[in-house]
C-alpha positions as CSV (number, residue, x, y, z in Angstrom):
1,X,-22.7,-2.7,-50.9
2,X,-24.9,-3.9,-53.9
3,X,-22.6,-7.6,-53.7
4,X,-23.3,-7.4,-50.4
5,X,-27.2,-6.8,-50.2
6,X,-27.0,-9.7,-53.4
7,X,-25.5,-12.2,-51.7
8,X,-26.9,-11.6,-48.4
9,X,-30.4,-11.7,-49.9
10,X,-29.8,-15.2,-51.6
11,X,-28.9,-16.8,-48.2
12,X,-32.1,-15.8,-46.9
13,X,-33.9,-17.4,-50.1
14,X,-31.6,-20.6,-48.8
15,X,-33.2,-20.7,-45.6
16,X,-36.4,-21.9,-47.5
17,X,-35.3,-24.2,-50.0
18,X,-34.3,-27.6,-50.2
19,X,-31.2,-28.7,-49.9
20,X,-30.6,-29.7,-52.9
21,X,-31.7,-26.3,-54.9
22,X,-29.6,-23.4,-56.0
23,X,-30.5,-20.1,-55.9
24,X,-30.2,-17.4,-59.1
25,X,-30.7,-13.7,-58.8
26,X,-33.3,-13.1,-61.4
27,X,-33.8,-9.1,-60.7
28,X,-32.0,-6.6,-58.3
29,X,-32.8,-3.5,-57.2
30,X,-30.6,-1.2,-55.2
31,X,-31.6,2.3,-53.7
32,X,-27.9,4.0,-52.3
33,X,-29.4,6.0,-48.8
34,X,-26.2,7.5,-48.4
35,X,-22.3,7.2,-48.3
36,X,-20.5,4.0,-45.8
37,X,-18.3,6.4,-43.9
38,X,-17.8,4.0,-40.5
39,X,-16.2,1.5,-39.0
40,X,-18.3,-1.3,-40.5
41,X,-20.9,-2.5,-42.8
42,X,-23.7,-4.8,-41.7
43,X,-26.8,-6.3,-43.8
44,X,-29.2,-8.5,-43.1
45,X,-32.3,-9.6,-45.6
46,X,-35.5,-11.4,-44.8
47,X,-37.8,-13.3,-47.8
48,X,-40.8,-11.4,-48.1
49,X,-42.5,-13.5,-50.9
50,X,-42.2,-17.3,-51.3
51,X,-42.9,-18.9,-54.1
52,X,-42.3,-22.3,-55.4
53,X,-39.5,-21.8,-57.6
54,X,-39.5,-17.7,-57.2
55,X,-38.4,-16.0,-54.1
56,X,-38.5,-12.2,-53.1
57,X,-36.0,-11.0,-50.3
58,X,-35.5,-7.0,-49.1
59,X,-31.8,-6.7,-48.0
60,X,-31.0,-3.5,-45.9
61,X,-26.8,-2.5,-45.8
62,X,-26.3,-0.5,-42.3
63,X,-22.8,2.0,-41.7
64,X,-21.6,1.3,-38.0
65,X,-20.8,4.4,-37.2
66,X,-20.0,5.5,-33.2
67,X,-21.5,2.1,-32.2
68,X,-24.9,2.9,-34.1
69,X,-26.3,1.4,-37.3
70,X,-26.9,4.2,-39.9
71,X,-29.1,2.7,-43.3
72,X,-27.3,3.0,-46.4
73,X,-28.9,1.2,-49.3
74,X,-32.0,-0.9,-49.6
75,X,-32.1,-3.8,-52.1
76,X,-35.0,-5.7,-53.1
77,X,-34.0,-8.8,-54.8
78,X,-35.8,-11.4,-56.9
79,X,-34.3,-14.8,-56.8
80,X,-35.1,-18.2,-58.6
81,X,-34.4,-21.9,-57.1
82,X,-33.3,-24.2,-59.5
83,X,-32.6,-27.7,-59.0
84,X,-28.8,-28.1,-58.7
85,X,-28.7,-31.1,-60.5
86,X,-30.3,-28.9,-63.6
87,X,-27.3,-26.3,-63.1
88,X,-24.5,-29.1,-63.5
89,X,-25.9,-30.5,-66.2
90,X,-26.7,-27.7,-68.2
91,X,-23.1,-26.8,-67.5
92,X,-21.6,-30.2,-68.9
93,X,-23.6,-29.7,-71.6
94,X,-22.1,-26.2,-72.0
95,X,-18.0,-27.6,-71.3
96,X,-18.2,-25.6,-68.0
97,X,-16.1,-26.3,-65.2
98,X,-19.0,-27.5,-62.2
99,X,-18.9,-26.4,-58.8
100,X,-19.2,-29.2,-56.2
């Protein structure tokens, strides 16, 4: 659930960047609500603070249990966008494979 809320929370910081930026979980925050027991897990995440180069998102993970969404967990994440162009050179620089 926490990968999930994660990842799910950087997509919406995507949604407000440039094309060309990267986004970086600076800070995460996960409250569990209760055990995934159903058929399937669903989250969604909205930015609630935009910054220029810091971005804060809530993610909410939901249990489908018996057609109905239950809450499980609650994530408030804090994200950074970084030029991607600054991430593959700092990796060359490092002797790190790149991605893209």
């Amino acid at each position: 659930m926490a990968t999930m809320a994660d990842h799910t929370a950087g997509y919406s910081a995507f949604t407000i960047v440039p094309e060309e930026m990267q986004i970086l979980t600076i800070e995460f925050k996960i409250n569990f609500l209760r055990p995934a027991l159903g058929e399937a897990l669903v989250c969604r995440s909205q930015v609630i603070r935009e910054g220029r180069q810091v971005i804060v998102s809530e993610a909410e993970v939901f249990d489908i249990r018996q057609g109905e969404e239950v809450p499980l967990a609650k994530a408030m994440v804090t994200l950074m966008a970084v030029p991607a162009e600054k991430l593959r050179d700092s990796a060359n620089r490092s002797g790190e494979p790149t991605a893209g």
